[in-house]
VEXDREN-2710 file (C-alpha; in Angstrom, 1 decimal):
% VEXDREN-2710
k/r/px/py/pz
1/UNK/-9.2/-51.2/-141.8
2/UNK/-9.7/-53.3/-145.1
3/UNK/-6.5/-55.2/-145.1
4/UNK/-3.8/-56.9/-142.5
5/UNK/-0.7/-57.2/-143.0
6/UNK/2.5/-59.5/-141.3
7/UNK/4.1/-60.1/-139.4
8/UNK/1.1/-58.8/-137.1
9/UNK/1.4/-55.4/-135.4
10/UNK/0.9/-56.9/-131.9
11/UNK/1.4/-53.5/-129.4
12/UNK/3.8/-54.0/-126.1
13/UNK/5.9/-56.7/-127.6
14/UNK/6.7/-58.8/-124.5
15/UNK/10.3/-59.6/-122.9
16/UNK/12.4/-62.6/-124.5
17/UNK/12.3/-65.5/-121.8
18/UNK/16.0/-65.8/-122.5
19/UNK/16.9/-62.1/-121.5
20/UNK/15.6/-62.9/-117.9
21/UNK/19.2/-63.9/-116.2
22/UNK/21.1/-63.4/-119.1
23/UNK/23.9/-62.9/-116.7
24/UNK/24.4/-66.9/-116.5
25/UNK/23.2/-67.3/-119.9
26/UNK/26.1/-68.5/-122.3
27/UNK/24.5/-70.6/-124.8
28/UNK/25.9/-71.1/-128.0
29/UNK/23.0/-69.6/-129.4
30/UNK/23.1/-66.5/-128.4
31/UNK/24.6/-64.3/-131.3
32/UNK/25.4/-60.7/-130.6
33/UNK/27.0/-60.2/-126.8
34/UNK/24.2/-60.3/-124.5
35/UNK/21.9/-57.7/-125.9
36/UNK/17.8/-57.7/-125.1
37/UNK/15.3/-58.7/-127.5
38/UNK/11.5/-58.9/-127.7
39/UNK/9.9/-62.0/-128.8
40/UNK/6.4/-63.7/-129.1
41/UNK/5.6/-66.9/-131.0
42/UNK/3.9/-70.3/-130.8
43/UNK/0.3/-68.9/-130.8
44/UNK/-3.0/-70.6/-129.7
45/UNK/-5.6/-68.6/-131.5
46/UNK/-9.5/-69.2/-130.0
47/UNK/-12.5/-67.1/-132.3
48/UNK/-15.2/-66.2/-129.8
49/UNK/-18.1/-64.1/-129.8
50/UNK/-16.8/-62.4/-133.3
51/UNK/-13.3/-61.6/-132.3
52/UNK/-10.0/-63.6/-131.9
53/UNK/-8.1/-64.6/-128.7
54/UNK/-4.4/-64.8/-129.5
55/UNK/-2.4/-66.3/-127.1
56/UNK/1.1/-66.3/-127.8
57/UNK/4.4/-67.7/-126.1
58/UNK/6.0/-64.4/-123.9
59/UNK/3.0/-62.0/-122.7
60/UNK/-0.4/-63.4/-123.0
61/UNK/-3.6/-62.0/-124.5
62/UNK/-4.2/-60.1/-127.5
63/UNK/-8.1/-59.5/-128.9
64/UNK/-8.6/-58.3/-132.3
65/UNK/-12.1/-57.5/-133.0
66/UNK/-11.9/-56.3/-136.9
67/UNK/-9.1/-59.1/-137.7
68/UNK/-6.3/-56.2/-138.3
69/UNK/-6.3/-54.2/-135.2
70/UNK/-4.9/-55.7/-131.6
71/UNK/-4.8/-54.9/-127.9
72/UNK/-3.2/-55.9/-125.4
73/UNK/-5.3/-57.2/-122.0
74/UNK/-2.5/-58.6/-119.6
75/UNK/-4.2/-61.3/-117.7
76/UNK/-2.9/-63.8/-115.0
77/UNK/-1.0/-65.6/-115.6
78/UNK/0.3/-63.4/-118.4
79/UNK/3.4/-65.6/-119.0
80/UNK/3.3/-69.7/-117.9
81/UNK/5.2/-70.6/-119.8
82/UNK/6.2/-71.2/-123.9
83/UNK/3.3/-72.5/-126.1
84/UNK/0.1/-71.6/-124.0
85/UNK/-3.0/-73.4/-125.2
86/UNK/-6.2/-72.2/-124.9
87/UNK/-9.9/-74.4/-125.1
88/UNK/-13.3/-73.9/-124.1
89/UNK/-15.2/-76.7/-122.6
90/UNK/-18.4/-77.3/-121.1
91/UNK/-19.0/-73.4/-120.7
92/UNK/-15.4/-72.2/-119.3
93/UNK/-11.6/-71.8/-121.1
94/UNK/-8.6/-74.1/-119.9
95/UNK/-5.1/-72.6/-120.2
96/UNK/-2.3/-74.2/-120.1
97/UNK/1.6/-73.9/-121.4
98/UNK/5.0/-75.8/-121.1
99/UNK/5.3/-77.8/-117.6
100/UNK/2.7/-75.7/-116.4
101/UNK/-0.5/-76.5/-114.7
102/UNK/-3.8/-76.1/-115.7
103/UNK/-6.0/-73.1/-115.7
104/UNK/-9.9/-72.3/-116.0
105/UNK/-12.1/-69.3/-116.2
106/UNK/-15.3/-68.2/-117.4
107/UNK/-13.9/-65.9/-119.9
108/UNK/-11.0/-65.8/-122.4
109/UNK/-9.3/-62.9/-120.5
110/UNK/-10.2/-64.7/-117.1
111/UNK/-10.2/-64.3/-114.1
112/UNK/-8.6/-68.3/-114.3
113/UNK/-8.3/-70.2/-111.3
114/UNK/-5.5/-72.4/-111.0
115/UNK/-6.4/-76.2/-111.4
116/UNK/-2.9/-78.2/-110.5
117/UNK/-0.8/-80.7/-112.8
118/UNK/-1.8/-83.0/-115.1
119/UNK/-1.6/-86.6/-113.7
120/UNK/-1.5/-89.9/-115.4
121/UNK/-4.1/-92.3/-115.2
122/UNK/-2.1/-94.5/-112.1
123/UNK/-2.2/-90.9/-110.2
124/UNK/0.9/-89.9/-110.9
125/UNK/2.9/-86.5/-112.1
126/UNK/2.8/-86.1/-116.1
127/UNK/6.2/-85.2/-116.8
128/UNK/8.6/-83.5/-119.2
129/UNK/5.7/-82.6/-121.5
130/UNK/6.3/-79.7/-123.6
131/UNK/3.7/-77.7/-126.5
132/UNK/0.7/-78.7/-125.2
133/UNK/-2.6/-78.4/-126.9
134/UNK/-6.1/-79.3/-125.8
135/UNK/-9.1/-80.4/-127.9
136/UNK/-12.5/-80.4/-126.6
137/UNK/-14.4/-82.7/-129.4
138/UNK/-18.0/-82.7/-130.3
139/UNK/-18.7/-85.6/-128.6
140/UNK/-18.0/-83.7/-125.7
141/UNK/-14.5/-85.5/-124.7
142/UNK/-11.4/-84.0/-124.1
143/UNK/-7.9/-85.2/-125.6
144/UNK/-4.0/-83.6/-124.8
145/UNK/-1.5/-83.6/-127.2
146/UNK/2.2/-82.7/-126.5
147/UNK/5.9/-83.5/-127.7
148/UNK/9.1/-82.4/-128.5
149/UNK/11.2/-84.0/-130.7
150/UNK/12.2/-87.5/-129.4
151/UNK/9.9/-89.9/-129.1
152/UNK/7.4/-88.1/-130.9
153/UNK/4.1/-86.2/-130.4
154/UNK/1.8/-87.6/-127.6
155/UNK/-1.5/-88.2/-127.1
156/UNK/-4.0/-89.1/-124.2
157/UNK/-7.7/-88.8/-123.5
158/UNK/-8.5/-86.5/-120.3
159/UNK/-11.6/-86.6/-117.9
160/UNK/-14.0/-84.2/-119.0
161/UNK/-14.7/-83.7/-115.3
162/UNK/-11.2/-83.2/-113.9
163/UNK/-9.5/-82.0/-117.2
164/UNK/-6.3/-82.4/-115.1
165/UNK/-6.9/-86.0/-114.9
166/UNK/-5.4/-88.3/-118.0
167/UNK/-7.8/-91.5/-118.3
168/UNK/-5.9/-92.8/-121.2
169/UNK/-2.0/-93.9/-121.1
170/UNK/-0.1/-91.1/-123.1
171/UNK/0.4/-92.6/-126.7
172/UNK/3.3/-91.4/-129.3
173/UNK/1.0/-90.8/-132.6
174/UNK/3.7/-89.9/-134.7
175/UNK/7.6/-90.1/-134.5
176/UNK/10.3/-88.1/-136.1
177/UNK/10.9/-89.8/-140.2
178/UNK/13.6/-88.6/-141.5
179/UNK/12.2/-89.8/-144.8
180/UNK/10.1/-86.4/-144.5
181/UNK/12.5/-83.6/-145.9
182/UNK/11.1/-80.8/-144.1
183/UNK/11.7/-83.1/-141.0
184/UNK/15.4/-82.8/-141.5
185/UNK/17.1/-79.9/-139.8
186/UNK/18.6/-77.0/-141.1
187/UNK/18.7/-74.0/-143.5
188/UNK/18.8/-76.9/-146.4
189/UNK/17.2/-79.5/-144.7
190/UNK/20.5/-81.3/-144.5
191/UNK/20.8/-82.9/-141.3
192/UNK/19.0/-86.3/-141.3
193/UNK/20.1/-87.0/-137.4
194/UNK/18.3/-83.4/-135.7
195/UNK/14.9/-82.8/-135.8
196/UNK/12.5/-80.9/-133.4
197/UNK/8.7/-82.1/-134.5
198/UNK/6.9/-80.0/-132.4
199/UNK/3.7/-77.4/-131.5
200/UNK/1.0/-80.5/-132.3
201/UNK/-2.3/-78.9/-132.8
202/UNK/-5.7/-80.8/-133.4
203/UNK/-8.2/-79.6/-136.3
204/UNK/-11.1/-81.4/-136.9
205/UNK/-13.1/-80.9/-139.9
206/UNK/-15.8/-83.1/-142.0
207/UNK/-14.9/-85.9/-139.4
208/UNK/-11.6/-86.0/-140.0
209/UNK/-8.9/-85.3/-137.6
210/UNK/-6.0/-83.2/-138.8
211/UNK/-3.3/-82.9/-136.1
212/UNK/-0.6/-80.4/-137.3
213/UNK/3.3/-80.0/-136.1
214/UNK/5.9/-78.0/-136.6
215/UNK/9.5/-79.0/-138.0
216/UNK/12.6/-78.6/-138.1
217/UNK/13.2/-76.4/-135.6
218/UNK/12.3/-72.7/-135.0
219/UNK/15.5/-71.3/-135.9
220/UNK/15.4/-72.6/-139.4
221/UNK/14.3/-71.1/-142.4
222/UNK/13.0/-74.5/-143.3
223/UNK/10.4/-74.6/-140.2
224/UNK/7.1/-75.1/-141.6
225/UNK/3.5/-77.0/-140.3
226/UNK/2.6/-80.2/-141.8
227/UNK/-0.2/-82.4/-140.6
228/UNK/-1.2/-86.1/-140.0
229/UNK/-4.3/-87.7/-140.3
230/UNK/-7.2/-90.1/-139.1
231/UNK/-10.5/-90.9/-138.5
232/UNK/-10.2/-90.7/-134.6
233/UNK/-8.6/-88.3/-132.3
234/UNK/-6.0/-91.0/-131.1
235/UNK/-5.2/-92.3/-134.6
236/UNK/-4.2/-94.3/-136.0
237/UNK/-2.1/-91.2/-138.2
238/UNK/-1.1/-90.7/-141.1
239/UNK/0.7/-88.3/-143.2
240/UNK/-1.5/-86.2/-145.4
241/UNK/-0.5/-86.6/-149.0
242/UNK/0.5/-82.9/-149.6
243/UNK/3.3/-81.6/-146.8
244/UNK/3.9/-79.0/-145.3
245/UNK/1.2/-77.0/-146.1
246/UNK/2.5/-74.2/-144.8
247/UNK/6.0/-73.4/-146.0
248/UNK/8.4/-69.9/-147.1
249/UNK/11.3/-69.7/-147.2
250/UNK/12.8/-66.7/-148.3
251/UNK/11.3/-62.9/-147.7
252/UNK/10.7/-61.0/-145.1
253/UNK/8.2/-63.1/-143.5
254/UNK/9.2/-66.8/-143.2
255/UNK/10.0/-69.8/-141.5
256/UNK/6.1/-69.7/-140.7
257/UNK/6.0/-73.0/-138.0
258/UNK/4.4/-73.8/-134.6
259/UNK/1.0/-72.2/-134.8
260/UNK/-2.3/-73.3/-135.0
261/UNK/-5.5/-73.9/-137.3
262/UNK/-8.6/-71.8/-136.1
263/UNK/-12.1/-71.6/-137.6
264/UNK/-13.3/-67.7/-138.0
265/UNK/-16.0/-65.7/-139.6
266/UNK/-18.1/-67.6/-142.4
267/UNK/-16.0/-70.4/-141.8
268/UNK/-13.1/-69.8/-143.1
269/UNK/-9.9/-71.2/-141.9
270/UNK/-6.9/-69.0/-141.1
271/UNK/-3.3/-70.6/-139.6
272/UNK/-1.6/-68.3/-137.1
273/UNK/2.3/-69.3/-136.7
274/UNK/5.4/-68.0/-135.5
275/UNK/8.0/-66.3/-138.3
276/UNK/11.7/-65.8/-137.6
277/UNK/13.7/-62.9/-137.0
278/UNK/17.1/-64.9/-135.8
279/UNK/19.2/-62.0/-135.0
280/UNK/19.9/-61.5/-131.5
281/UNK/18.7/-65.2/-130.5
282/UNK/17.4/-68.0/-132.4
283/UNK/13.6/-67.4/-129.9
284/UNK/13.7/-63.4/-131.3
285/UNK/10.7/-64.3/-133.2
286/UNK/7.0/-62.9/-134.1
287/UNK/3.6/-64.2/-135.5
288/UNK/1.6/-63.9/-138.9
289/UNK/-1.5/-65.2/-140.2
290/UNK/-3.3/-66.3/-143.2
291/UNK/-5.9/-68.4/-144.7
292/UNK/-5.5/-72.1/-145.3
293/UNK/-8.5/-74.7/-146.9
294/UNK/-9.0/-78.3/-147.3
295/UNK/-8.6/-79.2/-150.9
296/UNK/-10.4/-81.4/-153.3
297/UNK/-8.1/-84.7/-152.2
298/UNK/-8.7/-83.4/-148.3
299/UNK/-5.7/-82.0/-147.3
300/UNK/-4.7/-79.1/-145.7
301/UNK/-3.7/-76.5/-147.9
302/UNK/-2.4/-73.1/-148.2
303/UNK/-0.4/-70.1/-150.2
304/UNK/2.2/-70.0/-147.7
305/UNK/3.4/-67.1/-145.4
306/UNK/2.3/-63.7/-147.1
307/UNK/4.3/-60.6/-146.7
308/UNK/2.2/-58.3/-148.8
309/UNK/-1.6/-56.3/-147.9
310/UNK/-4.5/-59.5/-147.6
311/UNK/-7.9/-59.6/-147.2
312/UNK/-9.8/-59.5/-144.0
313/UNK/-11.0/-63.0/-142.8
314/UNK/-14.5/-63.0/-143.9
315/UNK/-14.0/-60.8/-147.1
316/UNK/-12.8/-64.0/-149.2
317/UNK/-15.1/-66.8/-149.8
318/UNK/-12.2/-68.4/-151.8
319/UNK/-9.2/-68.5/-150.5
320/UNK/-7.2/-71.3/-152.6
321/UNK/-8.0/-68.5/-155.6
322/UNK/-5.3/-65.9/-153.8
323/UNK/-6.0/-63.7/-150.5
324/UNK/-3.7/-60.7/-152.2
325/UNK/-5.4/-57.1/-151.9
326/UNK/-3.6/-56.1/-155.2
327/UNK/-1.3/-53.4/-153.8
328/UNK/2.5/-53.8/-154.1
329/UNK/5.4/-52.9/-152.0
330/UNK/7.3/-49.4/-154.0
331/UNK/9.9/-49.0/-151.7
332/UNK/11.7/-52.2/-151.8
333/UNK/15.0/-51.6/-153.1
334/UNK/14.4/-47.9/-154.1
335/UNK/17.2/-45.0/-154.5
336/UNK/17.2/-43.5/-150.8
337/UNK/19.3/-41.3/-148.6
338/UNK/19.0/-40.4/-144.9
339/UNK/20.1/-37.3/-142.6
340/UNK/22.8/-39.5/-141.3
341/UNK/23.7/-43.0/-140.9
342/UNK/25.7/-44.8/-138.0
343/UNK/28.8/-46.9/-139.0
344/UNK/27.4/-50.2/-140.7
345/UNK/24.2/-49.5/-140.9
346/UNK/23.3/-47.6/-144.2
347/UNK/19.5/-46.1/-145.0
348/UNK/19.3/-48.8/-147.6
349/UNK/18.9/-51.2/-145.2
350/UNK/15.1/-50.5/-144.2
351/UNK/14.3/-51.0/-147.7
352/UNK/15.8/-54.2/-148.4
353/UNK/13.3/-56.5/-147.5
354/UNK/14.8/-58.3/-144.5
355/UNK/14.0/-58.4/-141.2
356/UNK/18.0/-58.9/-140.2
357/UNK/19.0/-55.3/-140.9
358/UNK/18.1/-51.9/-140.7
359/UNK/18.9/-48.4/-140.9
360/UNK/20.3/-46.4/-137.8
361/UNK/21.2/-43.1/-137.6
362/UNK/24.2/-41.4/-136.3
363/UNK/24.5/-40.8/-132.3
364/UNK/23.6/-36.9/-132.0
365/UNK/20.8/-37.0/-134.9
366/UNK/18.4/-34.5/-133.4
367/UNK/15.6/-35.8/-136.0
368/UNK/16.7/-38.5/-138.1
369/UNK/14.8/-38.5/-141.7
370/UNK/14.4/-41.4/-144.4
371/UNK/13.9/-40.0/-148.0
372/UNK/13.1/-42.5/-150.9
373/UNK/13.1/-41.7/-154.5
374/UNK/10.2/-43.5/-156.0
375/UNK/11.5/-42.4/-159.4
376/UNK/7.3/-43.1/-160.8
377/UNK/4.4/-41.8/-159.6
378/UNK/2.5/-44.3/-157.5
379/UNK/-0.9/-43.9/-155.9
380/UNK/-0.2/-45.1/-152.3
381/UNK/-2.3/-46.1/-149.4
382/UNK/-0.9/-48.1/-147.1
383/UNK/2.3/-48.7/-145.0
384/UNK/4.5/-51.3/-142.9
385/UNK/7.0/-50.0/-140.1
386/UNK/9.7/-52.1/-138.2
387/UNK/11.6/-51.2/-135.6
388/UNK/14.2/-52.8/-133.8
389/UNK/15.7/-52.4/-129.9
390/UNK/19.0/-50.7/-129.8
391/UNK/20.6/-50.4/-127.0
392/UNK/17.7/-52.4/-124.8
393/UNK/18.4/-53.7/-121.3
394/UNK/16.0/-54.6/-119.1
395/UNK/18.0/-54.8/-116.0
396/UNK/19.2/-50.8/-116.4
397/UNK/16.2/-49.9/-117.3
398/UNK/16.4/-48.9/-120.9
399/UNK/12.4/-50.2/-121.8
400/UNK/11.0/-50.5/-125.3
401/UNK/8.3/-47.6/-125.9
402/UNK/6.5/-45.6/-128.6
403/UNK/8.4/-44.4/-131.5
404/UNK/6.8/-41.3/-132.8
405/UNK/7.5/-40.5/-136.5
406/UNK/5.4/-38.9/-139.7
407/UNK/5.2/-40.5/-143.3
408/UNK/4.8/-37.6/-146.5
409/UNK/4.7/-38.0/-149.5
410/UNK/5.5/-35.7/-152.6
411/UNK/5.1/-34.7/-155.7
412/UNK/8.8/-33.3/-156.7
413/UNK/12.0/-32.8/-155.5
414/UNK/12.1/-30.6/-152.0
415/UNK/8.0/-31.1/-151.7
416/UNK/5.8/-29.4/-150.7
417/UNK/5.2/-32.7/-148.3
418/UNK/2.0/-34.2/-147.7
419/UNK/1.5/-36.3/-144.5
420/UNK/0.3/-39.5/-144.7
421/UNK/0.5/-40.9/-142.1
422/UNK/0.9/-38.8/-138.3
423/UNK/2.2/-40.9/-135.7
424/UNK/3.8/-37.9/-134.1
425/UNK/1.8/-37.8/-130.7
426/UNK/1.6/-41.7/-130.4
427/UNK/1.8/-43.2/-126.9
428/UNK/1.7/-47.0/-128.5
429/UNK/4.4/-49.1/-128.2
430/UNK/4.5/-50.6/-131.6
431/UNK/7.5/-52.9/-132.6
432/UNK/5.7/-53.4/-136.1
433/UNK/3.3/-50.8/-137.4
434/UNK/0.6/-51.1/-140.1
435/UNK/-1.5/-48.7/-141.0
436/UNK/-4.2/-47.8/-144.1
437/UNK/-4.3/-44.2/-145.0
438/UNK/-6.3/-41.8/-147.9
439/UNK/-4.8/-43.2/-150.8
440/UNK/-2.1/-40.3/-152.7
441/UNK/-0.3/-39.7/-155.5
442/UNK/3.7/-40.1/-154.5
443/UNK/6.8/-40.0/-156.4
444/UNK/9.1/-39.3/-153.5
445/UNK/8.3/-40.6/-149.5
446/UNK/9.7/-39.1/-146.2
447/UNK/9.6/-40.7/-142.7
448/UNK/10.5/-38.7/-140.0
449/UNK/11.3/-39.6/-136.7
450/UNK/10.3/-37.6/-134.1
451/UNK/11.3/-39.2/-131.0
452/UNK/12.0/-42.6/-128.9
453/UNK/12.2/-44.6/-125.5
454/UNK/15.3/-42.5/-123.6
455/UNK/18.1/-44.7/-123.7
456/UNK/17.3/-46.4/-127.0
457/UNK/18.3/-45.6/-130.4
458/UNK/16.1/-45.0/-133.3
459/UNK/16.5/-48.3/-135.8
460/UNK/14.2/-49.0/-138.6
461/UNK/14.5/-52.1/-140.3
462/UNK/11.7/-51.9/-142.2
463/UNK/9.6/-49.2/-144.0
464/UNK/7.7/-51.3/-146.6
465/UNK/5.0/-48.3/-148.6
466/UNK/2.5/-50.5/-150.6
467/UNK/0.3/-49.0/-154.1
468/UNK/-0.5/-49.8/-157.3
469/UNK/1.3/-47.7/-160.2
470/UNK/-0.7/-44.7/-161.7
471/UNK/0.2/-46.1/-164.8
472/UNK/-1.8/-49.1/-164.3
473/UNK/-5.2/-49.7/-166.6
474/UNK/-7.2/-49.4/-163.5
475/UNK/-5.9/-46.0/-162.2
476/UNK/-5.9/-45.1/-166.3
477/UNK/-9.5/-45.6/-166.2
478/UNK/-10.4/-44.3/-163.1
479/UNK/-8.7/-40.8/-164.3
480/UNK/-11.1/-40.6/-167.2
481/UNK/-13.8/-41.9/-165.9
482/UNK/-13.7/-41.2/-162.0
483/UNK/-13.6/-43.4/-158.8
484/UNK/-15.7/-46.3/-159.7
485/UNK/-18.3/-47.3/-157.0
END
C-alpha cells in the first residue's frame, strides 16, 4: 500500500453497546425502530515497536504495521468499556476505560492482569469518572485525566507504584465556556446551555503540555478537538490561540472529535478521532486519521478530516504543506444505473458522497450490479467501499460477514470488462474497504456483488473510485514520453 484512506477500513466492525438489550432501550435517540448497528470510536492510538496499537471504544485491538492495513487481535478484556486508554510505563501497558478498573500487561495485546479501581488519595472509590486518559511523563510520573461535560475535565497525579492509587486530589483544569463556539451544542453551534467537553488527551511536546478535548457532542457535525495549554501537566491551562484544530464539517468524513494525538515514524504527529455516521443511533460511528503539527506560534494544527487518498505516515516530512496523494474521487455524482433498486433507495445513492444513504437492490436480485458512466477516460488506481447492515439482529442471529463483490472497468459501452479489483473469494468482514490496484484506463466502472452474510441484504453506501484524468499534463507527458521513474 502507498496510500490510506478514511474512514479506516478496520475488519470485524464490533457490536454497538446500545444494541445489547435493545429490548428496554427507548431512548429518544434512537432513530429508525430498533435496528442493529456497528460502531467503534473514541480511539487511544499507542506507536510501538514500528506499528500502531488502536484501541477503540466497542471491540478492542487493532495493529497496523504498514499504516494502511489492520487486523484484528481480540484480547481480554476486548470491551471495558467506552473510551479505553492505553500507556506504557516502567516497562508494561495500563488499560483502562469508562468506570472500569485498571489493567497491565507486558505487551500491547496482553495477557493484562486486572489491577482494581482507582482510589482517591483518602482511600476511597474514584467515582463517576468517564474518558479517561493516562500519561506516563518523562520525569517518570504518572497523571489521569477524565470528564464529561459538567464540571469540566479532571486531573490528578497517580503513584507510579500503584498506578491505581491517586496521590493528588482530582482538579477541574478546564470547564465548559460557552464563549468558545465550538463549545456550544449543535449542528450550528446554537445552543449556549449544552455542551459535552469530553475525551481529554495529554500531548507533550518541546515542554509544553497540550491537553486536547472533544466538543460539542458526538452526534454533532460541529464535534471537533481543540486543546489547552501549560507548562505543567496540572496547569495551570489555557486555550491555545488557534481552536479547534481539528474541525469538518460537511463530506463524507466529519465531525472528526474524541481521539487522540500520537507520535509515529520520523516523528510526525498523526490525530486518530472518531467521525459520524448518525443514522441508526447517534453512537453508529467510525475512526479516521491524519497528520497534525505544531505551528510557528506553537499551536496545534491541522488540515482537518480528509476524505480523499493521503500519504503514509512517514512519507511526508511536511505535513502543514498538504498530505493529499493527488488522485480524485470520479465517481461522485456520476450518471449510473443498477440491475435493480429497492423502493427508496436508488443506485445514485452510493455515489453521492454521504455516509447516510446508499443503494439497495431489490429483494430477489440474484447478483445485484452497479454501473457508472464516467463519461471521460480516467486512469484509475484506487478504490473506497461502504457497506451498510440491513436487516442485522444480533439476537436472531442475522451477523455482519464478508461481502464478496468484483470492481471492472471498461473501455466502451457493453466492455469487454477488466477486473480491478477481485474480492470475489473474500472471507473478511469489511464494513469499509480500501484497496490500491494496477492503475487502468476507465471510462465506464462495474461493481458486482457476488454474495453476503444470509439474512442480510446487500447495501452499498459508498463506492468512491479515485484517479487522475488522462487528460491531465502529467498523464499527457507520460504518454509521449513513458512512465517516469
Amino acid at each position: 500500500m502507498k496510500t490510506y484512506c478514511n474512514p479506516l477500513p478496520l475488519p470485524d466492525y464490533p457490536r454497538g453497546m446500545s444494541t445489547y438489550g435493545k429490548e428496554q432501550d427507548t431512548s429518544w435517540w434512537r432513530r429508525s425502530g430498533r435496528r442493529d448497528f456497528r460502531e467503534t470510536a473514541d480511539p487511544s492510538v499507542l506507536y510501538h515497536d514500528g506499528a500502531w496499537y488502536l484501541y477503540p471504544s466497542c471491540g478492542i485491538a487493532y495493529v497496523s504495521t504498514d499504516f494502511a492495513t489492520w487486523t484484528h487481535h481480540p484480547i481480554e478484556p476486548r470491551n471495558p468499556g467506552y473510551a479505553p486508554t492505553i500507556a506504557k510505563h516502567r516497562g508494561a501497558f495500563l488499560l483502562t476505560a469508562c468506570n472500569s478498573p485498571l489493567w497491565r500487561a507486558p505487551h500491547p495485546l496482553g495477557p493484562f492482569e486486572r489491577l482494581g479501581g482507582f482510589r482517591k488519595p483518602d482511600g476511597s472509590r474514584l467515582e463517576g469518572w468517564l474518558d479517561p486518559m493516562i500519561f506516563p511523563d518523562e520525569d517518570g510520573r504518572l497523571y489521569l485525566y477524565w470528564g464529561i461535560s459538567a464540571p469540566g475535565i479532571f486531573g490528578a497525579e497517580l503513584d507510579p507504584e500503584d498506578p491505581t492509587q491517586l496521590i493528588t486530589e482530582p482538579k477541574i483544569l478546564f470547564s465548559h465556556d460557552p464563549a468558545h463556539p465550538w463549545e456550544r451544542s449543535g449542528d450550528w453551534n446554537e445552543d449556549w446551555d449544552m455542551n459535552f467537553n469530553e475525551g481529554a488527551w495529554m500531548f507533550k511536546r518541546g515542554g509544553v503540555y497540550y491537553l486536547t478535548y472533544a466538543g460539542p457532542g458526538t452526534q454533532w457535525t460541529t464535534y471537533c478537538m481543540a486543546a489547552y495549554v501549560s507548562d505543567g501537566p496540572l496547569g495551570p491551562f489555557l486555550p491555545q490561540r488557534k481552536n479547534p484544530f481539528l474541525a469538518t464539517r460537511h463530506g463524507l468524513v466529519n465531525a472528526p472529535g474524541h481521539g487522540c494525538v500520537v507520535e509515529g515514524p520520523g516523528g510526525s504527529l498523526w490525530a486518530f478521532y472518531t467521525c459520524l455516521v448518525n443514522v441508526n443511533h447517534m453512537f453508529e460511528r467510525r475512526i479516521g486519521m491524519d497528520p497534525v503539527w505544531i505551528d510557528q506560534d506553537g499551536d496545534l494544527a491541522s488540515h482537518g478530516a480528509s476524505e480523499l487518498p493521503g500519504l503514509l505516515p512517514g512519507a511526508n516530512a511536511e505535513p502543514w504543506k498538504g498530505n493529499h496523494a493527488g488522485l480524485l474521487p470520479v465517481t461522485i455524482n456520476r450518471n449510473c444505473r443498477a440491475s435493480s433498486e429497492a423502493p427508496g433507495r436508488d443506485a445514485f445513492y452510493a455515489l453521492d458522497n454521504s455516509m447516510r444513504t446508499w443503494w439497495q437492490p431489490a429483494e430477489g436480485d440474484p447478483e445485484p450490479c452497479l454501473e457508472i458512466n464516467l463519461q471521460r477516460n480516467f486512469s484509475v488506481s484506487c478504490a473506497r467501499i461502504i457497506w451498510t447492515d440491513e436487516g442485522l439482529d444480533y439476537d436472531r442471529g442475522v451477523l455482519p460477514g464478508p461481502v464478496r463483490y468484483v470492481l471492472e472497468a471498461a473501455l466502451a459501452e457493453g466492455g469487454p470488462w477488466t477486473p480491478l479489483c477481485d474480492r470475489s473469494a473474500s472471507q473478511q468482514d469489511m464494513l469499509i474497504d480500501y484497496v490500491e490496484f494496477a492503475p487502468a484506463t476507465a471510462r465506464r466502472l462495474r461493481l458486482r456483488i457476488l454474495g453476503w452474510p444470509a439474512g442480510l441484504r446487500p447495501a452499498l453506501v459508498s463506492l468512491t473510485v479515485f484517479g487522475i484524468s488522462t487528460a491531465h499534463p502529467a498523464m499527457r507527458r507520460e504518454a509521449q514520453t513513458g512512465p517516469s521513474t
